[in-house]
C-alpha positions as CSV (number, residue, x, y, z in Angstrom):
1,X,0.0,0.0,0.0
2,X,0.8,3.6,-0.8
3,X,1.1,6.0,2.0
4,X,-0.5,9.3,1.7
5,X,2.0,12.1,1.8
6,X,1.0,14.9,3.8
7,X,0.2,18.3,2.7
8,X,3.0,20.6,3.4
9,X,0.8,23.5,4.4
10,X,-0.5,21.3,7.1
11,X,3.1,20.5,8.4
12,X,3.8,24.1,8.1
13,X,0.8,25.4,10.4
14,X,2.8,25.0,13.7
15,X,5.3,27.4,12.8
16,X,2.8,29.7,11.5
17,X,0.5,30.0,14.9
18,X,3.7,30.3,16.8
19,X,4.7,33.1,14.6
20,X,1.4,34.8,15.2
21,X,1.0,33.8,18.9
22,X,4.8,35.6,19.0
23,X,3.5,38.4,16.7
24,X,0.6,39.4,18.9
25,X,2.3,38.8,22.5
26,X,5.7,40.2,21.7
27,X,6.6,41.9,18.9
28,X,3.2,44.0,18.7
29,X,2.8,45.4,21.9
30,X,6.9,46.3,22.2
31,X,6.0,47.9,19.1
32,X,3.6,50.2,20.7
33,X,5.5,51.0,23.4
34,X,8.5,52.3,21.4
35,X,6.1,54.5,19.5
36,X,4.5,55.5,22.7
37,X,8.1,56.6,24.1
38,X,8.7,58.4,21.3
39,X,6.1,60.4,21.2
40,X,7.0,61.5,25.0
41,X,10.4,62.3,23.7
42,X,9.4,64.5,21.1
43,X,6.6,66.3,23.4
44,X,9.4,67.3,26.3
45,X,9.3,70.6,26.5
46,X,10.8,73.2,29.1
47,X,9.8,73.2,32.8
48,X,8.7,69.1,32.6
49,X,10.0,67.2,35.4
50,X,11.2,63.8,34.4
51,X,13.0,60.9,35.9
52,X,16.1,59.4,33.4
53,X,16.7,55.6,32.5
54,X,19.6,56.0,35.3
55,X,17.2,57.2,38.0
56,X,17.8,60.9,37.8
57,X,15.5,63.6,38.9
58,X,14.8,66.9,37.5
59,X,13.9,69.6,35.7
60,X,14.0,70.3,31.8
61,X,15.5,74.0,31.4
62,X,16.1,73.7,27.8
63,X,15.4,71.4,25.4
64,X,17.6,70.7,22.1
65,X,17.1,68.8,18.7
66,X,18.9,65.6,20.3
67,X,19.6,66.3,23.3
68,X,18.2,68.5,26.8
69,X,19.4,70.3,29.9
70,X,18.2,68.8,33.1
71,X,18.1,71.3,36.5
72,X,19.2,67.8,39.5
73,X,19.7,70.8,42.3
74,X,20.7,74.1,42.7
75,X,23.1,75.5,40.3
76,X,23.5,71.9,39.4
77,X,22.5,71.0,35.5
78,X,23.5,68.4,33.2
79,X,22.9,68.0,29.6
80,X,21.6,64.3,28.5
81,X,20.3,62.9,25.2
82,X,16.3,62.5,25.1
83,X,16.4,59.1,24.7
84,X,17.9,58.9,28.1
85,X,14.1,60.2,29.4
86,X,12.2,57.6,31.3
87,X,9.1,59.0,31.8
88,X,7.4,62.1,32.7
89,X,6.6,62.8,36.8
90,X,2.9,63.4,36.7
C-alpha cells in the first residue's frame, strides 16, 4: 500500500500559529510601546519634570534637537540625550 504524503501546508501550520502567537504577544505590543516613548520624547518641552533611564530627577531647562538640559539641584544641571528620558513625573 501507498502512504498518503501529507500536505506541506498542514506540516507548516505550527510554525505559523507560533509566529502569530509571538507576533501578537511580543513583537506587537513592544511595538507600541517604542512609539508610545517616542512620542514622549518629542513632546518634552521646558519646565517638565522627568526621571532618566539612570534614575535621575529633574527639571528640563532647555530642550535641544537631540539632546536637553536637566536642573538635578541648585546650580546643578547636566545636559543628556532625550532618549535617556524615562518617563514624565505626573
Amino acid at each position: 500500500m501507498e502512504q498518503a504524503t501529507p500536505n506541506p501546508i498542514v506540516s507548516l501550520m505550527p510554525i505559523i500559529l507560533i509566529f502569530i502567537v509571538f507576533y501578537f504577544l511580543l513583537i506587537r505590543p513592544q511595538q507600541k510601546r517604542q512609539k508610545e516613548h517616542s512620542q514622549m520624547l518629542s513632546e518634552l518641552k521646558k519646565g517638565d519634570r522627568i526621571v532618566t533611564n539612570g534614575g535621575i530627577y529633574g527639571m528640563i531647562t532647555n530642550v535641544k534637537e537631540k539632546t536637553l538640559m536637566l536642573k538635578i539641584d541648585e546650580n546643578v544641571k547636566i545636559e543628556l540625550q532625550k532618549s535617556a528620558v524615562g518617563y514624565i513625573q505626573k
